[in-house]
C-alpha positions as CSV (number, residue, x, y, z in Angstrom):
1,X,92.1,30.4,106.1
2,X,93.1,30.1,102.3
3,X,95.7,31.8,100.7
4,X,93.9,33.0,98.1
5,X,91.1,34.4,100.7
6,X,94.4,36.3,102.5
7,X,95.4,37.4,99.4
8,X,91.8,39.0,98.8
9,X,91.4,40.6,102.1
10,X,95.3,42.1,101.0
11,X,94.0,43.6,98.0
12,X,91.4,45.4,99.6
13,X,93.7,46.3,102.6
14,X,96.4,47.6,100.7
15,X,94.6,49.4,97.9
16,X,95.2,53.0,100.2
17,X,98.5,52.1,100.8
18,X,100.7,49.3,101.8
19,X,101.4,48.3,105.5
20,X,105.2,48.3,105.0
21,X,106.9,49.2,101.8
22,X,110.8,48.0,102.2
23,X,113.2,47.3,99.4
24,X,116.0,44.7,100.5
25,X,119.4,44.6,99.0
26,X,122.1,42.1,99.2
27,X,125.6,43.2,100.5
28,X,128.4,41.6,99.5
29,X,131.9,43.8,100.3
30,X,132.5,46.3,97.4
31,X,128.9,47.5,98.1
32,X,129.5,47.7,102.4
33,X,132.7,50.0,101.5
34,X,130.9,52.4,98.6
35,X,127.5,52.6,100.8
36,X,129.9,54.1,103.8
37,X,131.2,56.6,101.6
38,X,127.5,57.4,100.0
39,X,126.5,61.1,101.0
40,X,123.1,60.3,101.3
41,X,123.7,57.7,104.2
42,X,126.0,60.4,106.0
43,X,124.9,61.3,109.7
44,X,123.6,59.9,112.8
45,X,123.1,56.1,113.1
46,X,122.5,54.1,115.8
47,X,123.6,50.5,115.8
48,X,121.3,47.5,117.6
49,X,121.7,43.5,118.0
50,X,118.0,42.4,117.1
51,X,117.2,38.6,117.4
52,X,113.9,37.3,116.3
53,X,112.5,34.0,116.4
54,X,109.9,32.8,114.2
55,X,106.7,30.7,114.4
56,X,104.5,28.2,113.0
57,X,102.7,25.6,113.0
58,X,104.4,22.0,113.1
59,X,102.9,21.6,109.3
60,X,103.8,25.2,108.4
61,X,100.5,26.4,107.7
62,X,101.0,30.3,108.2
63,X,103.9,29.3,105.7
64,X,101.1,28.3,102.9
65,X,98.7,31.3,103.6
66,X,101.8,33.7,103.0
67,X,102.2,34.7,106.3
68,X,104.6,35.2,109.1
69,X,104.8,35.6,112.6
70,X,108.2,36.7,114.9
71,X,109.0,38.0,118.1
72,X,111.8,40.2,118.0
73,X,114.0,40.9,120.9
74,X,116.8,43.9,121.3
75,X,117.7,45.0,124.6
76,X,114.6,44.2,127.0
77,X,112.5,45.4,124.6
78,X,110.1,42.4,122.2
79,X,107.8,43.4,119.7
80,X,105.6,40.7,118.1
81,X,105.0,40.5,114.4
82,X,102.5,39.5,111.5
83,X,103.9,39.7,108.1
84,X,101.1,38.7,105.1
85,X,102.4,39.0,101.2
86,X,99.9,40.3,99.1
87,X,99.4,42.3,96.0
88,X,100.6,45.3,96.4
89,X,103.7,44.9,94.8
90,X,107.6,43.5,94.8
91,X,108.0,45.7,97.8
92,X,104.7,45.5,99.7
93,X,103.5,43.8,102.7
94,X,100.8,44.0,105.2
95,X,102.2,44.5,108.7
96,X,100.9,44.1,112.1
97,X,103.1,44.9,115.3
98,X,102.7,44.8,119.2
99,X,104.4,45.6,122.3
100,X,104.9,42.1,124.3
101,X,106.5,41.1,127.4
102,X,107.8,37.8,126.6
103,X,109.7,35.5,124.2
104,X,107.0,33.9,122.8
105,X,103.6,35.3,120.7
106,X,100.7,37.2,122.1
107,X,97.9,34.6,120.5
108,X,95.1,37.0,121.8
109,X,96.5,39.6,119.5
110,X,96.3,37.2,116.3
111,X,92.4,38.0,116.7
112,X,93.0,41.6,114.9
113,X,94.9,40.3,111.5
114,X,93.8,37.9,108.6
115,X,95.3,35.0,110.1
116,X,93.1,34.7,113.2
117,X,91.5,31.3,112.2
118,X,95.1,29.9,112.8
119,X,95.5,31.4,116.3
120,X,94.2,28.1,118.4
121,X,96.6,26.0,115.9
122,X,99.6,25.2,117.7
123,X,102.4,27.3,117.6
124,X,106.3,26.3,117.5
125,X,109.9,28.3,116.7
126,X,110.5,27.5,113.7
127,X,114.0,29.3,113.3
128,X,115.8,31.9,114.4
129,X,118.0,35.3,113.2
130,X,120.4,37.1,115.0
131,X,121.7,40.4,113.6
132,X,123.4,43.4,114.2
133,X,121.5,46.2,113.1
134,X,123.4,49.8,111.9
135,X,120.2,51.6,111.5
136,X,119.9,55.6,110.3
137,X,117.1,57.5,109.5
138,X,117.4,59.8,106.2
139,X,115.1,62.2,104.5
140,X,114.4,62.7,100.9
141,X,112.0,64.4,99.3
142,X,109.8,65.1,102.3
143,X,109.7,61.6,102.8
144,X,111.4,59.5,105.9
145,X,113.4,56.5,105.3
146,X,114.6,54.2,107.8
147,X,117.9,52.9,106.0
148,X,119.4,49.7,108.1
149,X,122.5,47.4,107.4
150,X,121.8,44.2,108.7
151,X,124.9,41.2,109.5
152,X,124.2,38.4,111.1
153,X,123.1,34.7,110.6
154,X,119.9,33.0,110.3
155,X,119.6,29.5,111.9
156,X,117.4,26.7,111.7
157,X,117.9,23.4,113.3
158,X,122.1,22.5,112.7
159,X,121.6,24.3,109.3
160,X,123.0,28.4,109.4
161,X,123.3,30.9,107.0
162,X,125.4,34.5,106.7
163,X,122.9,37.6,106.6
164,X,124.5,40.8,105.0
165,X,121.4,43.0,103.5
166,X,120.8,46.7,103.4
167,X,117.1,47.6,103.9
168,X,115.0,50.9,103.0
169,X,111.8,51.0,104.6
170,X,109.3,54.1,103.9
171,X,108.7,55.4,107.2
172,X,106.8,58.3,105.8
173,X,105.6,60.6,102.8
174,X,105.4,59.3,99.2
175,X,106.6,56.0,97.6
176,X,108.7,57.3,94.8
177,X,111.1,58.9,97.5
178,X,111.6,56.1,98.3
179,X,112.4,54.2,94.6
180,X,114.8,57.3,94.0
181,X,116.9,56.5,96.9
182,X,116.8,52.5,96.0
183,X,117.9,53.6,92.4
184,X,120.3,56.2,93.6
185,X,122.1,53.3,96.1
186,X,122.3,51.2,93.1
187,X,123.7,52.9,90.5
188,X,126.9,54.2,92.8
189,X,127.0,50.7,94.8
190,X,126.0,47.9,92.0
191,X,123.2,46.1,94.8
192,X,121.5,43.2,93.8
193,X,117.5,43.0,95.1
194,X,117.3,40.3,98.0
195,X,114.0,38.5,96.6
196,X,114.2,36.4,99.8
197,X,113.2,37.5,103.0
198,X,114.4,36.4,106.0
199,X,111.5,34.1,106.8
200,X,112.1,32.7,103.5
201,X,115.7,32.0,104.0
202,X,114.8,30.0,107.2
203,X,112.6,28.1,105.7
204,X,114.7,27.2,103.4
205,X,116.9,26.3,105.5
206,X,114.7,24.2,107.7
207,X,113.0,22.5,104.8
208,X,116.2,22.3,102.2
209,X,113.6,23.6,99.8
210,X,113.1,27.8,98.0
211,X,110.2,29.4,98.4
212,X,107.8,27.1,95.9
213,X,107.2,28.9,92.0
214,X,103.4,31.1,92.6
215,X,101.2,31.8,89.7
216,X,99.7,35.5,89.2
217,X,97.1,37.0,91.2
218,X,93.9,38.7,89.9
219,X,94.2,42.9,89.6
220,X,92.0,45.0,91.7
221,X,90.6,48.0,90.1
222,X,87.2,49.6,91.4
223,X,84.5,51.1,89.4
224,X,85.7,55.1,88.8
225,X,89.6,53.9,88.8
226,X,91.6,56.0,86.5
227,X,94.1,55.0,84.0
228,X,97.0,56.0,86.0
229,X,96.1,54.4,89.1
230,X,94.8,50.6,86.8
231,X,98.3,51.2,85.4
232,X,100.0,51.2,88.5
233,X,97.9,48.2,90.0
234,X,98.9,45.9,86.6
235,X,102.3,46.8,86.9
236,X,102.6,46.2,90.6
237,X,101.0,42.9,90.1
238,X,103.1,41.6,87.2
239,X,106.5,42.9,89.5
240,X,105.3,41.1,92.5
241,X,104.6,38.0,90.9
242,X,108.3,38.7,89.2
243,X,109.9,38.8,92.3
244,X,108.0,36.6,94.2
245,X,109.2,33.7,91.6
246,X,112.9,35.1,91.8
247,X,114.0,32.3,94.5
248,X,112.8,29.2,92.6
249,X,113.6,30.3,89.4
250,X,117.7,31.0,91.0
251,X,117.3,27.4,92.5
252,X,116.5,26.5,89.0
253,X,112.9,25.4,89.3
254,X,111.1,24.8,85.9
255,X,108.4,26.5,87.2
256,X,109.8,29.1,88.9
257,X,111.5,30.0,85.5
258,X,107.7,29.6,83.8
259,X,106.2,32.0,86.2
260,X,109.0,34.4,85.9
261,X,108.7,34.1,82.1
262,X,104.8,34.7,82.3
263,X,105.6,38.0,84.5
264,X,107.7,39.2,81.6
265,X,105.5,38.7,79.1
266,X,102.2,40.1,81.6
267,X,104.4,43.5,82.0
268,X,105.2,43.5,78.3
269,X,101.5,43.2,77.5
270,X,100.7,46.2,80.1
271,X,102.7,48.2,78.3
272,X,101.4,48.1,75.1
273,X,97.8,47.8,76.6
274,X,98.3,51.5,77.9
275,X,100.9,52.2,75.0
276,X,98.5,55.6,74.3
277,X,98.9,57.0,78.3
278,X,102.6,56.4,78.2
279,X,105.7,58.6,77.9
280,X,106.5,56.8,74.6
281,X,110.8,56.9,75.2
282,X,110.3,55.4,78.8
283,X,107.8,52.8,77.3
284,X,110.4,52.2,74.5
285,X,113.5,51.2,76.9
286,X,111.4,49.3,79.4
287,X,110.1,47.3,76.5
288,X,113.5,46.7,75.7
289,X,114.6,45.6,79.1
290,X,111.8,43.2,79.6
291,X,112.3,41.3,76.2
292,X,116.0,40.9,77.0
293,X,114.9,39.4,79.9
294,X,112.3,37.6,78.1
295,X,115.0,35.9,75.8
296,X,117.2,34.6,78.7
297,X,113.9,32.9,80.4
298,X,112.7,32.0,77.1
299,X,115.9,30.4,76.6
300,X,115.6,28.0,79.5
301,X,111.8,27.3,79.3
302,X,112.3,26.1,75.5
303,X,115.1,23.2,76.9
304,X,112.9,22.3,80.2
305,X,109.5,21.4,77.4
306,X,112.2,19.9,74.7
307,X,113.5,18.0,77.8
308,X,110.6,17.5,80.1
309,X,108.2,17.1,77.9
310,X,109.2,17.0,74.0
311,X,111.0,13.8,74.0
312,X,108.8,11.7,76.7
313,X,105.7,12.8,73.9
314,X,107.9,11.5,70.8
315,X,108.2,8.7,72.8
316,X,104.9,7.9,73.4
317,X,104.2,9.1,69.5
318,X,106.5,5.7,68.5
319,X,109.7,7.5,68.0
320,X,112.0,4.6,69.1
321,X,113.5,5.3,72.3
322,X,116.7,4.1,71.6
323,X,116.8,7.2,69.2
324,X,115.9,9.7,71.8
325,X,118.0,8.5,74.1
326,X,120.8,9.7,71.9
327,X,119.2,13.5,72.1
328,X,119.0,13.4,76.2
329,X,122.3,13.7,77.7
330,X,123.5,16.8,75.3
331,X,119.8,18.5,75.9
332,X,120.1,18.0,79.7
333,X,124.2,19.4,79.3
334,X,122.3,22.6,77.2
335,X,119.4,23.1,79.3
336,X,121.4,22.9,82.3
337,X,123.8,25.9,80.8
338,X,120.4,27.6,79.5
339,X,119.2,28.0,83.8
340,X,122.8,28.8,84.8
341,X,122.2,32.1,82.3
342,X,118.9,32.5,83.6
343,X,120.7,32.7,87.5
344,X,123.4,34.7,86.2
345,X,121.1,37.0,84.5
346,X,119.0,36.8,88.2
347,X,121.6,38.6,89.8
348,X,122.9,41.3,87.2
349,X,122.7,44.8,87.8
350,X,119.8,45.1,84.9
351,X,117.6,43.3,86.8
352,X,117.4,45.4,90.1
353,X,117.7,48.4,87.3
354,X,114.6,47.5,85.4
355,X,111.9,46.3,88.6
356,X,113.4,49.8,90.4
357,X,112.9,51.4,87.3
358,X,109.2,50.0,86.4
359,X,108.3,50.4,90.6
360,X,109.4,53.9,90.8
361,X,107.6,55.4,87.0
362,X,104.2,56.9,87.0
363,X,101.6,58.3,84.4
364,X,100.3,61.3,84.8
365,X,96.7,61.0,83.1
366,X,93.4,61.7,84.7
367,X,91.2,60.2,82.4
368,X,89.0,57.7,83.9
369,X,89.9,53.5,82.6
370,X,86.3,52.7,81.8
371,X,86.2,55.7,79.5
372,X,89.6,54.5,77.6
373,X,89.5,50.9,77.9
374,X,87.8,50.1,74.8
375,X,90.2,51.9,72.6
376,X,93.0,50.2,74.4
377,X,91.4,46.5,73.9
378,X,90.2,47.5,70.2
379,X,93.8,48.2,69.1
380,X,95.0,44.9,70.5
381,X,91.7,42.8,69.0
382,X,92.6,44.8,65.8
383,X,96.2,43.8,65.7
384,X,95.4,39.6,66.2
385,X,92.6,40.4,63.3
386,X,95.0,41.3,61.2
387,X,97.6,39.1,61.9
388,X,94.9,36.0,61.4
389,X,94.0,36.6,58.3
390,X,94.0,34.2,56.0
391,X,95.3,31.8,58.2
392,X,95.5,28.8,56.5
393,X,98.1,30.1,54.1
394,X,100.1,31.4,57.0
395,X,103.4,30.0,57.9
396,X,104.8,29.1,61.2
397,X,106.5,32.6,61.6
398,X,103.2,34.6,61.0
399,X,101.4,31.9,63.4
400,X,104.1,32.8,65.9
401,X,103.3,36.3,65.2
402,X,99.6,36.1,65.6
403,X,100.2,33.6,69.0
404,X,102.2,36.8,70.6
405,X,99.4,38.9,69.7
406,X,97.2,36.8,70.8
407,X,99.3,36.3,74.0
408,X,98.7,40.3,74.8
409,X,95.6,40.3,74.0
410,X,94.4,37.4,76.2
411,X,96.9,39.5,79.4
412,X,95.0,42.9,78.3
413,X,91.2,41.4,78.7
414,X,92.6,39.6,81.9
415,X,94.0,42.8,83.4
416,X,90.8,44.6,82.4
417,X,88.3,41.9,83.7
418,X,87.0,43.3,86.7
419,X,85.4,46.2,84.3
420,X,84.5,44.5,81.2
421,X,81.0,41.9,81.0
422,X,81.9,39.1,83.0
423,X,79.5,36.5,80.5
424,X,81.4,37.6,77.4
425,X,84.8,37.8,79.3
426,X,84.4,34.2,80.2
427,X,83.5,33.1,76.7
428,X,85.8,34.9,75.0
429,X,89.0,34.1,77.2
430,X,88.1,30.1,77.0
431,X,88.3,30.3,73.4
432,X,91.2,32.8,73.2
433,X,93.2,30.1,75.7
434,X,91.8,27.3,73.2
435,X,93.8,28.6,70.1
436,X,96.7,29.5,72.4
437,X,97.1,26.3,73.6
438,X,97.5,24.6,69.6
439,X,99.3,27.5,68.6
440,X,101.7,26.8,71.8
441,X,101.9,23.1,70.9
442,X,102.9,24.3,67.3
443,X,105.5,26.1,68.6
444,X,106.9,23.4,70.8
445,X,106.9,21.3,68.2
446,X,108.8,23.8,65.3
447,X,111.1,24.9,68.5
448,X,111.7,20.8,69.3
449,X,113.4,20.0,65.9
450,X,115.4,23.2,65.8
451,X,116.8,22.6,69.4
452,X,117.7,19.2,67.9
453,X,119.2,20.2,65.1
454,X,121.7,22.6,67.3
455,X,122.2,19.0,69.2
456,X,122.9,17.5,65.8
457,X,125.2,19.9,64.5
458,X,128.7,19.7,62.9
459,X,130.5,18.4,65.7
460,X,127.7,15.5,66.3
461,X,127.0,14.3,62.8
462,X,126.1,10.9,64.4
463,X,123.1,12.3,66.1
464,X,121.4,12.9,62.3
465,X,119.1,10.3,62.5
466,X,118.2,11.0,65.9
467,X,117.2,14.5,64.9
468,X,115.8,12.8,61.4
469,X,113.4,10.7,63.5
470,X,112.2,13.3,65.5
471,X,111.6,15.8,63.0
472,X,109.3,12.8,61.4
473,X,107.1,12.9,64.0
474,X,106.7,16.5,64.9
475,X,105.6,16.8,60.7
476,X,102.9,14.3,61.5
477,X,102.2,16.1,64.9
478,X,102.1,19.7,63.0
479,X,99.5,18.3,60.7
480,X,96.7,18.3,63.0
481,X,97.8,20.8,65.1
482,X,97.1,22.9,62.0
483,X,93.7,21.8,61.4
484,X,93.0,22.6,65.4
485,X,93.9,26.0,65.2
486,X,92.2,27.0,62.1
487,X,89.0,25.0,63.9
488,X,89.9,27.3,66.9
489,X,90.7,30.6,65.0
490,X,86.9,30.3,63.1
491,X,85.3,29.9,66.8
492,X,87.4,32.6,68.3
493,X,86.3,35.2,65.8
494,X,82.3,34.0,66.5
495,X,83.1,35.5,70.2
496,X,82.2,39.0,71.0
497,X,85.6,41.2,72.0
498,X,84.0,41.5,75.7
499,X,82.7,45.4,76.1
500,X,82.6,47.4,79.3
501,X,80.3,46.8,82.2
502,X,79.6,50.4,82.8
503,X,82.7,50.7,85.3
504,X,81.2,48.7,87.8
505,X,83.1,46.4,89.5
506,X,81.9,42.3,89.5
């Protein structure tokens, strides 16, 4: 079965509530001594040596559908496992979970989750972890949390890896109980989110390769939903994809940095979409979080094009390579420095602060999304409007300006898709995408000669000409670039600014 066709039956699965909603933490020794002091860990706890060995097939196909599958053994007793990512958030997973007698999986029982189709594949162990477990149980709230401290190894093959994570897992009652401990740990133990799972380790282990950079899923919201409960959904998406990008991004993957930027930007855009429902000094710092964030990633994503991409087009544009060859070694030295901020900024206490944060905060509104969506997509269209105007006198900081407006309002129409006319959503996202795409290539361009320029500063006065020669050709470039966007501004505002559907869902 197809990922994406897991991913849907997830989104309907999960829309009640998620299978298993954990939050993993990793432990490195100032945090083991402050969580042993931590009232809220005082009391009983029972302490367990759990090893589990997971399967696949030889090609790693549950792998690819987002899916795992472990039989874990402590004492005599084995319980057999079905992990499947899905939607639901950075936290959430669907779970399935039987009694077996021996070592390895219970195929028959495959027939009751989303990955049945795989059950006559062939199955193998994959890799295995070995732990010892220090597991209590705490209340908070009304709500039971199973709180475990995990050490251990996981192994795959020759290759082996230290385990030392601290897991909360909602055992019962409401979610937020369960945030306000995670935040709570965090602020009196400084804990750093564990965006790998254990599966994930292992296979990075066996494979020498992270978990591979994902692009966004589609948001669920059914006819009737209310704007708390969209809000929620948007910003559970746009944290999942987050986190789900958080290992290739650290291994310093282009794309995994592109996705995680894209996730910034999509939970920037859902909060001024819903601006008008939200607590406006909550709104405010979050903002501010995320476009720190944003700068960092930003940071990075501007070197990997100038590097990647930039140059190789100059190139091909007749910029004499002997030129840009001058310009690659110091832009490699600066992009490589730009992705070690990006992994330092990865594991900074901000980070876990702000997806806690985001997870954990609600809106309390009870008006219905299909009955304020229009206002909410009006004040973004109106914004761009005004922004465009007259835009063949505008500069490239008011283009900029209009292609970040542009940006939110393209995110807001996406988020709201499943409510709004799916024939005018269509047309009016290909166009929106068409003027995004030549005012992105305008910005490339502008950002190109200014990341030269820092190249061919004071101390490198040699690299002038380099810089002069590709300047020359992103002038020419910018030329036409100009004429496509004022082509694909006059077509964008011929579109009609999709309406609602009635609140039914496509």
């Amino acid at each position: 079965m197809a990922r994406r066709a897991l991913q849907e039956f997830m989104s309907t699965l999960l829309n009640d509530r998620p299978l298993e909603l954990e939050i993993k933490f990793r432990l490195h020794g100032g945090a083991r001594a402050a969580l042993a002091e931590h009232p809220a860990l005082s009391g009983n706890h029972r302490a367990q040596r759990e090893v589990s060995t997971y399967f696949d097939t030889a090609d790693g196909d549950l792998r690819r559908a987002g899916a795992t599958l472990r039989v874990r053994r402590h004492g005599a007793r084995r319980v057999q496992t079905v992990k499947l990512q899905g939607p639901g958030g950075a936290f959430a997973r669907g779970e399935w979970e039987w009694p077996v007698q021996t070592d390895t999986p219970d195929l028959r029982r495959l027939a009751e989750t989303p990955i049945a189709g795989m059950a006559n594949s062939p199955l193998e162990p994959i890799f295995v972890t070995d732990v010892q477990r220090d597991v209590r149980e705490v209340r908070q709230d009304g709500a039971t949390i199973e709180v475990a401290i995990d050490r251990g190894h996981v192994r795959a093959g020759n290759a082996a890896e230290e385990i030392a994570e601290l897991e909360l897992e909602l055992k019962q009652g409401d979610p937020g109980a369960l945030y306000r401990l995670a935040i709570g740990l965090h602020a009196d133990a400084t804990l750093s989110l564990a965006a790998e799972s254990k599966a994930d380790r292992g296979w990075r282990l066996r494979t020498g390769q992270p978990r591979p950079a994902e692009r966004h899923t589609d948001v669920d919201l059914p006819a009737g939903i209310t704007a708390t409960e969209a809000f929620r959904r948007i910003l559970d998406n746009t944290l999942g994809h987050f986190m789900a990008n958080h290992p290739a991004a650290t291994s310093g993957s282009i794309e995994g940095v592109h996705q995680m930027r894209i996730a910034i930007r999509r939970g920037r855009a859902a909060l001024l979409l819903f601006k008008p429902q939200l607590e406006p000094h909550a709104a405010a710092r979050f903002t501010d979080a995320l476009r720190q964030l944003g700068r960092v990633f930003g940071e990075a994503r501007d070197w990997d094009v100038f590097c990647t991409d930039m140059l190789n087009s100059a190139e091909s544009g007749g910029v004499a390579r002997s030129w840009l060859d001058l310009l690659r070694q110091p832009a490699e030295t600066q992009r490589i420095a730009a992705h070690t901020r990006v992994a330092t900024e990865l594991e900074a206490p901000v980070l876990t602060s702000t997806v806690l944060g985001l997870q954990a905060w609600d809106i309390a509104s009870d008006a219905s999304l299909v009955d304020v969506a229009p206002d909410l997509v009006a004040s973004l269209d109106q914004k761009v409007r005004h922004r465009g105007r007259r835009i063949a006198k505008l500069d490239y900081e008011g283009l900029h300006k209009l292609r970040k407006s542009l940006k939110k309002l393209r995110y807001g129409i996406e988020f709201l898709a499943p409510l709004l006319k799916e024939e005018d959503t269509k047309r009016y996202l290909h166009r929106c995408k068409a003027l995004l795409k030549h005012l992105g290539a305008l910005n490339d361009a502008v950002v190109a000669v200014k990341l030269a320029e820092q190249l061919g500063g004071e101390r490198q006065p040699e690299l002038a000409p380099a810089v002069s020669a590709l300047a020359e050709w992103t002038d020419d470039r910018r030329s036409k670039i100009r004429r496509d966007i004022e082509d694909a501004w006059a077509k964008l505002q011929d579109a009609q600014l999709p309406a609602c559907s009635h609140g039914a869902k496509r």
